[in-house]
N, C-alpha and C positions, 0 to 999 in steps of 0.2 A: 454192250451192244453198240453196232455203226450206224451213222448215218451219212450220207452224201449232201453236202451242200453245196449249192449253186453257185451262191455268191453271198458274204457276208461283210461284216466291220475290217475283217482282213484281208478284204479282197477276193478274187473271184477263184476255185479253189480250180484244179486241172481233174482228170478224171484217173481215177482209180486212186486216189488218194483220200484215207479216212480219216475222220475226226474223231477224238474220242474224245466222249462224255465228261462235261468237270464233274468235281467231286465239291464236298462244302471246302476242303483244306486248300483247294487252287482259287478259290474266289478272292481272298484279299490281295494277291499277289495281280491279279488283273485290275482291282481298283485301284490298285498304287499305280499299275502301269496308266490307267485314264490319266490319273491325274499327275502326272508327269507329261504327260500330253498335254494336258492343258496349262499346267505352267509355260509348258514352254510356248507357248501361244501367244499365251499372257504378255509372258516377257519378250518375246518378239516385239508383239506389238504396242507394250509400252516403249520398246526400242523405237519404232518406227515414229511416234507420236513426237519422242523426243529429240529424234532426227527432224522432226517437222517443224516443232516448237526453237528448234536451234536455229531453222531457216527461215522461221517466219520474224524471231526477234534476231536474225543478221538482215533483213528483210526492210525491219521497221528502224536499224541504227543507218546514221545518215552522218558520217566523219564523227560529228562530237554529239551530234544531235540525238534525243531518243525518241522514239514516237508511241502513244498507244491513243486505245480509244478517244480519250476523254482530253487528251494534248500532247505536250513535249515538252520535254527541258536540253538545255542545252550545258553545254562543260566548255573549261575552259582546258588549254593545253594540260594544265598541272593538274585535271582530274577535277577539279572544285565544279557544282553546281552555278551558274551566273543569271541562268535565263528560266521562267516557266512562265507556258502559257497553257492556261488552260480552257477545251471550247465549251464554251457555257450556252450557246443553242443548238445544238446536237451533239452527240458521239458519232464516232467514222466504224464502219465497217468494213473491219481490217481485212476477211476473205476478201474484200473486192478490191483491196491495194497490191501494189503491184512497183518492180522497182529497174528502172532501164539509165544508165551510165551513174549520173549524177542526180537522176531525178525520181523519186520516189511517190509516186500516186495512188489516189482511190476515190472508186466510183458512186460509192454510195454510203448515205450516213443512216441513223437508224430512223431519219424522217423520210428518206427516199433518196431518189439519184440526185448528184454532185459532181462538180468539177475542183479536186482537192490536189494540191502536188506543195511537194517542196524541194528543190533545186539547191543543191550545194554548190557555192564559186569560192573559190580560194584566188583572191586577186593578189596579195602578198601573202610573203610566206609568214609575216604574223598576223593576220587578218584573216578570218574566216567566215563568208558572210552565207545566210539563208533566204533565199526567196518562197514564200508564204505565199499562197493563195487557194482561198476556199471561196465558191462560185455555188449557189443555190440556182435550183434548175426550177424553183418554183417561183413565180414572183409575188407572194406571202409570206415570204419567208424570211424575217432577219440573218445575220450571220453576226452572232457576239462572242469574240474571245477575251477572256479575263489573264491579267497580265500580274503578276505578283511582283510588288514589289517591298515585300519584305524580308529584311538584312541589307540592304542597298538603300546608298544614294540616288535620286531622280532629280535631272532637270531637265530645263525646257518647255516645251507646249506653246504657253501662252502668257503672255502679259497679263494679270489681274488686279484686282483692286485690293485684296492682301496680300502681299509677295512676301514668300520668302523665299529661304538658300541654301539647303534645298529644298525641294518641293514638301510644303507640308498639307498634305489629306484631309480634309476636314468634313467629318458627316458621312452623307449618302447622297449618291445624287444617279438619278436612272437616267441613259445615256441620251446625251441632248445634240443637236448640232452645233458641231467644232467649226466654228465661221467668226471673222473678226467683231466686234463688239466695243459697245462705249461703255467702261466698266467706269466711268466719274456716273454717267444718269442711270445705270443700273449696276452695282455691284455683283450682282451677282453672274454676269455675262462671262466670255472668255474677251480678251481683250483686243484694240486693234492693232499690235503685233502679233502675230500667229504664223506657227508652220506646224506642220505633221511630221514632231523630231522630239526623241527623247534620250536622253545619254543618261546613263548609267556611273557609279563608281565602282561596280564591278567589271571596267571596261567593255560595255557593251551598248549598242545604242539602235534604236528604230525607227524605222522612216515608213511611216502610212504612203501607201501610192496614190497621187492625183485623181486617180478615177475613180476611188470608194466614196460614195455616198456616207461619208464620214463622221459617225456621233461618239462623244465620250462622255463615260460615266464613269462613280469610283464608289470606293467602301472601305472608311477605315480601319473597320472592324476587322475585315479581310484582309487589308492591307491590297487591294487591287485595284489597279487600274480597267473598266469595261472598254474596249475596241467594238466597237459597231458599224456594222454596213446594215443600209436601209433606206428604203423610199417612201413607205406609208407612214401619215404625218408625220411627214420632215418636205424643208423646205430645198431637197435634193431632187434633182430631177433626170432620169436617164436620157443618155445621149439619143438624138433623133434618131427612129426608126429600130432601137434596141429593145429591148424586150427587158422589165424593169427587174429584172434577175437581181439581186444581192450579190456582190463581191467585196469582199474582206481581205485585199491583199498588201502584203507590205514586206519589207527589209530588215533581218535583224542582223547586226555585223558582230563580232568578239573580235576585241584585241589583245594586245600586251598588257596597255595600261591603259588609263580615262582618256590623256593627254591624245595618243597618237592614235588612239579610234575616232575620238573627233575630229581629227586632221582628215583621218579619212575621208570621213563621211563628208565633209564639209564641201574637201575637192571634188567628191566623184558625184555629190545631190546637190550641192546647192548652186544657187543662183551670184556670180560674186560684182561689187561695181566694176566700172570701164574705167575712170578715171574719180580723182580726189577734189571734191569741194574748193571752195575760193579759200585759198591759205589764211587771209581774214577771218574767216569763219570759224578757225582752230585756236588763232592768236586772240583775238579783241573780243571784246563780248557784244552780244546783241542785247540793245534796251527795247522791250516790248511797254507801249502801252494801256495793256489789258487790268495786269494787277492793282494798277495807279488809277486808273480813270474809268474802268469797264466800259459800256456805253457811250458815257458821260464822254466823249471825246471832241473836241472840234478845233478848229485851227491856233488858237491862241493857246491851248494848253499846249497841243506838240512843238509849236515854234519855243513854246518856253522851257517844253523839258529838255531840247536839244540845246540848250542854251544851258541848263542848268548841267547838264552833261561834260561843256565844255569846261564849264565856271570851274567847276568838282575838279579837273585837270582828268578827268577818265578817257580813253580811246573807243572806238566806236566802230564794229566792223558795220551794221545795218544800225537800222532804225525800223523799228516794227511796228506799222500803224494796226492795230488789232480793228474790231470788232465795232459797225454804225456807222462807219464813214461816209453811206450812201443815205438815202429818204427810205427804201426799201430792202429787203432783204433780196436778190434776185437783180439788183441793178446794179451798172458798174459806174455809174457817174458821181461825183463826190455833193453830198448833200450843200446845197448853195448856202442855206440857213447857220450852218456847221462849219461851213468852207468854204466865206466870198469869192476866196480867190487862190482857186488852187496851184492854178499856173503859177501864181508869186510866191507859192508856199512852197512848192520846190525848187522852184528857183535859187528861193531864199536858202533853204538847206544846202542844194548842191554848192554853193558859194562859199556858205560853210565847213565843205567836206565832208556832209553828210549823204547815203544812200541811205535809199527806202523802201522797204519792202512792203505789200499790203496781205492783211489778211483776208480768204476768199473761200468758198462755200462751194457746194453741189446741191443745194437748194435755192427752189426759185417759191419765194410766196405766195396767194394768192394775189394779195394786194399789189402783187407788183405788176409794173406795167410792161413786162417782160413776161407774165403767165400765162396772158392772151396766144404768145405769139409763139411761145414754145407748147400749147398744145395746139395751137391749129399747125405748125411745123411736126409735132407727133415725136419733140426731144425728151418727152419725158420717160420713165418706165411708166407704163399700161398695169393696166389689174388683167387678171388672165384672161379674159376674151378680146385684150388687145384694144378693145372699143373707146376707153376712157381712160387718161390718166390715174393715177394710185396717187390719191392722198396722202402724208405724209406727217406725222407730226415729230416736231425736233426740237433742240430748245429757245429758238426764238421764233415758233411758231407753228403755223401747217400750209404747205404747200407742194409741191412736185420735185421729184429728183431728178437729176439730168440721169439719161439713157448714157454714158460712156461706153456701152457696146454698140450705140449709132455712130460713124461716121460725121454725121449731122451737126449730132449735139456734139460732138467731140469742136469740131470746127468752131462753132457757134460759140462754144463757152471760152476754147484758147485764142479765139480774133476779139474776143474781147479785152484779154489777158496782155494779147500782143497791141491792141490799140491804148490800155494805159500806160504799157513800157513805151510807146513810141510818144506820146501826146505826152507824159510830167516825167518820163527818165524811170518809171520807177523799174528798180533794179529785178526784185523778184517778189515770191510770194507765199504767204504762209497757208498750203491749199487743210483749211482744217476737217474735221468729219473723213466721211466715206466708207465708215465700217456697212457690213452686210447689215444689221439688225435694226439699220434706218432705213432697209427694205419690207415692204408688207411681208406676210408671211406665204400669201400668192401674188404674185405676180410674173407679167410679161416684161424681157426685153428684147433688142432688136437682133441681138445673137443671144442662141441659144446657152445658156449659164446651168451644166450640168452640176458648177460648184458655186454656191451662191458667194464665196470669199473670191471668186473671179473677180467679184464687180469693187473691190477694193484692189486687185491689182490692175484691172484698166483704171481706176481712178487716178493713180499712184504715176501711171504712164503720164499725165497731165501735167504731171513738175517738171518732167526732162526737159524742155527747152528751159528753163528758169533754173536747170540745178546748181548753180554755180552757189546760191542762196536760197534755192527753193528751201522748206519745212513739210515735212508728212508726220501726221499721229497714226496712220493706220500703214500697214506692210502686211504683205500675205505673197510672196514668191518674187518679192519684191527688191530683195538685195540691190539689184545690177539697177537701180534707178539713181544711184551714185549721189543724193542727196543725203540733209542731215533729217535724222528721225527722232520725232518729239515723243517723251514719256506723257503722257495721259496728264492733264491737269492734276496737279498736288494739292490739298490741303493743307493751312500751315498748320500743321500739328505734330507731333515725335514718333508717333507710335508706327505701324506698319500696314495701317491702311490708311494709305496714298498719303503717308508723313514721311517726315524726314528719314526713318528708320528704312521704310521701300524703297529709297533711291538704287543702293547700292545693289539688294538682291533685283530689282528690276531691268537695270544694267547688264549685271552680269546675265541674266535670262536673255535680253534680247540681244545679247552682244552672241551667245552660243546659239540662237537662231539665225544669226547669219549679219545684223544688222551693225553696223562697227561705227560711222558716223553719227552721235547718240546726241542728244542736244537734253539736258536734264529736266528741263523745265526751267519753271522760273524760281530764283534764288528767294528761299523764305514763302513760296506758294503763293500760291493766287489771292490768298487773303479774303474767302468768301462770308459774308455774314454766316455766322455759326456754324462754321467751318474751322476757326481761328483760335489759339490758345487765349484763352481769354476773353473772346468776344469781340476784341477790339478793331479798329481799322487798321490796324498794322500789325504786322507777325510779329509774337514776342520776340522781344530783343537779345535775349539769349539764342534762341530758335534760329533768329536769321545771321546769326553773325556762325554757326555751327554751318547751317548751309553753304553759308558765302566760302567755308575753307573747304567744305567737300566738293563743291562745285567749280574750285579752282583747280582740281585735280581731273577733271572730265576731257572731252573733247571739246565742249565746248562751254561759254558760260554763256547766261541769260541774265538780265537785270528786267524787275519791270517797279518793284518797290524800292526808289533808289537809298542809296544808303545814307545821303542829309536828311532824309527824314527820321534819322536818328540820334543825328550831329555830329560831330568833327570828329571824334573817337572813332567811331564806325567808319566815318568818310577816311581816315588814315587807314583803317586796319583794312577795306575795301582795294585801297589805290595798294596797299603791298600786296595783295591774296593776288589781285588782275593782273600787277608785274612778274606774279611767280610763275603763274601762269603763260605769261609768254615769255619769258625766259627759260621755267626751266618744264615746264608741261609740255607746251606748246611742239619741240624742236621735236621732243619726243614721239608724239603724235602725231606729226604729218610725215617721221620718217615708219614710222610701224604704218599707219595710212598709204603711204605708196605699196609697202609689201600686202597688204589688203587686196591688191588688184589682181593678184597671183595665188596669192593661198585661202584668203578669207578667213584668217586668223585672227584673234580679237582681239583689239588695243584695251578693252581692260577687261586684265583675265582673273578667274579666281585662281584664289590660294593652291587648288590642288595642282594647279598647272606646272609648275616646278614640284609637286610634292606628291608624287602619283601615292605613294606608297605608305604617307601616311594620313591615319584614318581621322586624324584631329582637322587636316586641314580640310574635308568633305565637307564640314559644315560650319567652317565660319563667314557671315555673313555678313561682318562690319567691319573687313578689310578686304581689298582686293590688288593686283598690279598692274601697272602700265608697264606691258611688256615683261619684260622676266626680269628687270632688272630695276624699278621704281616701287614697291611697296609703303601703300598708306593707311594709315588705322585713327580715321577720323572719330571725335568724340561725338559719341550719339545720341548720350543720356543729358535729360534737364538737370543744372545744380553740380555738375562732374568737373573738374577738372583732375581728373588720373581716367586711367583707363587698363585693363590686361590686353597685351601687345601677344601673337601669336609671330616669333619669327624663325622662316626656313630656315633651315642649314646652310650652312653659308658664311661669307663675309659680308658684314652687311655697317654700313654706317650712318650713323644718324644723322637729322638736321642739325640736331646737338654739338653735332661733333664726334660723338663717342663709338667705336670699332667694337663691334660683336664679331667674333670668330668662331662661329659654331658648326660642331661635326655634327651635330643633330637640331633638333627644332627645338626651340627656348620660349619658354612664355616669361614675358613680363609683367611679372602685376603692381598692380596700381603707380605705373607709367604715369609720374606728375606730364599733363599737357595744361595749359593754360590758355584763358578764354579766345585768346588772340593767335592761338598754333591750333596747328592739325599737324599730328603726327607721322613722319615719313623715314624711309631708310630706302639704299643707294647701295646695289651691289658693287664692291669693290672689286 
């Protein structure tokens, strides 16, 4: 039997043409047919997915870069992994990314809308650098990216109160603000050298941008470093009239090798000096003081240490009057009681051939009778309604900091500066403090300070007229202020907070932040009650004759505990460490110091800088070079005399005398050095 159909699964039939009836034998042969139909469907459209998936991951690659949700990692040319970060408050939503020449973007995260890109520049053709930037469109909302740095070396950040070489991780810590800090009165601060700069030894390095509301955290468990952007409690504050959005933006560059991505980065981010310090300053050492007499200072002890300075046969670029010279803390005139007669007292010195430098503050007391006059003047920083100065406590006491983003106070405090250079000669000045964290936690000043480590580089702008011998302990974008920069007070002790053992990795840290005129502190440490090997009022004397030879290898040396007070022995071994010094440090140093003004390259560099490639030199810590062609490996341990010598490849000669020709790197162990050498070798 027929039937006429309209229209069915086959399509719409024509007229006079019959269908005939299936049978049960033609039904399987129709189900196969379906389902070949729908295979093919299938596979179409997994074809099509996979066409998707291959555009959406050519989509999310970026030259070396890969992106997903949850972050990126980056490669180097030969294919290795170098970089991963991963975002740790939000995931991206990749349908809403999207990708136009070199810049790859997306609109939204799985918290809501965003402003996300990353821009690929290739400035040389072996440098390939990423610009990063994630912008929260809520302003509640952090922006934390988590940085791994496990299988690598890491340096840089910051100056602290344990340093090492490289960066060693320690604990947990949720992410705080990255601002300069006095890591001698609290340990656990960032320090007050600081930049937003971290190098890698898998040739890769990253630069936080200026404008992030800037905190860091870590975990060593993880092995991570946290990057955070944020404004609610933190002492960041958005630019006027912006709207406090979170921005987490920064730089990350790959190179060849360690060596020539820091070059990079160095030229095209940092800040470099104009000109080089008073040749003085390289050659002769500066006697401070501080370590000798703390307080306790007044006219008859300095007339007699510069006397006893002579007696010793020592040279003398400054003379450093530290710490009480005045009745108050906040006043510039010399305590009468302390200093009958100041006009004779420099008299007396310059007659002698001495210059003077004074040490000086950004604290006014209240006691002083200068506190009156600088808040009814309004020099001070304000508590945020601007109405009343911000109290202040430091450690000789409480009272008011000067506003350096006033105009005012800027004047006020340098016609002081410039009326005791013109009234006793004095030559320059040791400006101490000025970290951010001897700011309240709110406060007003007279320009807006969207980054509270600003107010340590206007403070820092305050040496340039005196730099010829100016002193800073605090730097934050600071470079080009062309003075020398002091390590954080030391304790005389060995170990690696704030002893002899941190000189070196802190060095090398602040030297790869940019800073190259280093002044080391004082030889054998400040000597503070219970501070001190032993107890006693003098750095052991093992202690201090170990410093005096690693501090003849610096840019600069310091005296403040002289060496008769340990007797003729020391006073000999002293007067040869100072000669070495300006004969054979010295020349070297102020010719790598001029090439400082052009590349910003650092007069003492670590081991790996000649030795990109191998992995021993990444972390050794208790040798470094002056320049590529001076290596020294001072002894560091109490009771030692040997040491293991890590030396490049190379020709290299000893103080000894003795010629090492090596095609690869050679360790020496147990290096007899003797209490009276520091060990050195001399590219041939």
């Amino acid at each position: 039997m027929y039937q006429v159909v309209p229209g069915g699964a086959l399509g719409t039939t024509t007229d006079g043409v019959m269908l005939k009836k299936m049978d049960k034998d033609s039904r399987p042969l129709v189900g196969a047919g379906v389902l070949g139909v729908v295979l093919v469907i299938a596979a179409v459209t997994a074809w099509c997915y996979y066409i998707a998936s291959l555009r959406k991951a050519e989509l999310l690659k970026t030259e070396l870069l890969d992106l997903n949700k949850d972050g990126f990692l980056i490669r180097n040319q030969a294919g290795g992994t170098v970089f991963r970060m991963a975002f740790r408050s939000g995931t991206l939503d990749l349908d809403s990314c999207s990708k136009e020449g070199h810049i790859l973007s997306c609109t939204r995260s799985g918290a809501g809308r965003l402003n996300f890109f990353i821009q690929t520049v290739r400035p040389k053709e072996t440098v390939m650098c990423y610009r990063v930037r994630w912008e929260e469109l809520e302003s509640d909302r952090p922006v934390e990216h988590a940085m791994s740095y496990n299988g690598s070396h890491w340096y840089g950040g910051a100056e602290s109160a344990v340093q090492h070489w490289p960066i060693a991780i320690s604990g947990q810590q949720e992410p705080k603000p990255f601002v300069t800090g006095d890591v001698y009165s609290n340990r656990h601060d960032f320090g007050g050298i600081l930049e937003r700069y971290w190098l890698s030894s898998n040739a890769t390095a990253i630069k936080i941008n200026d404008s992030v509301p800037f905190h860091l955290g870590w975990n060593d468990t993880e092995k991570t470093l946290y990057f955070q952007a944020r404004y609610q409690d933190s002492s960041y504050k958005p630019m006027l009239g912006e709207p406090p959005y979170a921005e987490l933006s920064y730089r990350v560059c790959v190179g060849s090798d360690v060596t020539s991505i820091h070059k990079y980065m160095v030229r095209r981010y940092f800040n470099k000096p104009n000109k080089v310090p008073s040749k003085a300053m390289f050659r002769h050492p500066i006697w401070s003081t501080w370590a000798l007499h703390k307080t306790d200072i007044n006219q008859e002890k300095l007339l007699k240490y510069a006397k006893d300075i002579r007696k010793h046969g020592f040279n003398c670029s400054h003379l450093e009057l530290d710490d009480r010279y005045t009745s108050r803390y906040g006043e510039f005139e010399f305590d009468p009681e302390k200093f009958p007669n100041a006009s004779d007292m420099f008299h007396k010195l310059k007659s002698d051939g001495f210059l003077v430098s004074l040490w000086t503050h950004p604290f006014v007391n209240y006691d002083s009778a200068n506190f009156g006059l600088c808040v009814e003047k309004g020099l001070f920083v304000m508590e945020p309604t601007g109405q009343l100065p911000a109290l202040v406590r430091w450690w000789n006491g409480i009272g008011g900091i000067l506003d350096f983003t006033n105009a005012e106070a800027r004047n006020w405090f340098s016609s002081h500066l410039r009326a005791l250079r013109s009234k006793y000669g004095v030559s320059s000045f040791k400006l101490d403090a000025g970290e951010t964290t001897y700011l309240p936690w709110k406060f007003r000043t007279r320009a807006h300070l969207p980054d509270p480590s600003s107010f340590s580089r206007r403070y820092t702008e305050m040496a340039i007229p005196f730099n010829e011998r100016a002193e800073l302990r605090t730097g934050y974008q600071s470079q080009n202020i062309s003075c020398f920069f002091r390590l954080i007070d030391r304790d005389s002790v060995w170990g690696y907070e704030l002893g002899l053992k941190s000189l070196i990795p802190t060095v090398l840290t602040i030297s790869i932040l940019g800073y190259q005129f280093i002044l080391p502190d004082m030889i054998g440490g400040n000597a503070y009650p219970n501070h001190t090997d032993g107890n006693h009022r003098l750095p052991d004397r093992e202690l201090y004759i170990r410093w005096l030879e690693l501090s003849a290898f610096m840019p600069s040396m310091q005296f403040s505990i002289p060496p008769w007070e340990y007797g003729d022995e020391v006073v000999a071994i002293a007067q040869r460490f100072t000669a070495l010094h300006e004969t054979l440090v010295a020349p070297r140093v102020l010719e790598l110091a001029g090439e400082v003004l052009d590349t910003g390259d650092p007069i003492i560099r670590p081991l790996w800088w000649i030795a990109t490639s191998d992995e021993t030199a990444y972390k050794i810590d208790s040798q470094f070079l002056i320049g590529d062609d001076l290596m020294v490996a001072p002894v560091l341990e109490p009771g030692k005399q040997e040491r293991d010598i890590y030396l490049p490849a190379g020709r290299w000669r000893s103080y000894k005398g003795e010629l090492f020709d090596n095609k690869g790197p050679v360790h020496l162990t147990d290096y007899p050095v003797d209490l009276d050498e520091i060990a050195y070798f001399v590219w041939v």
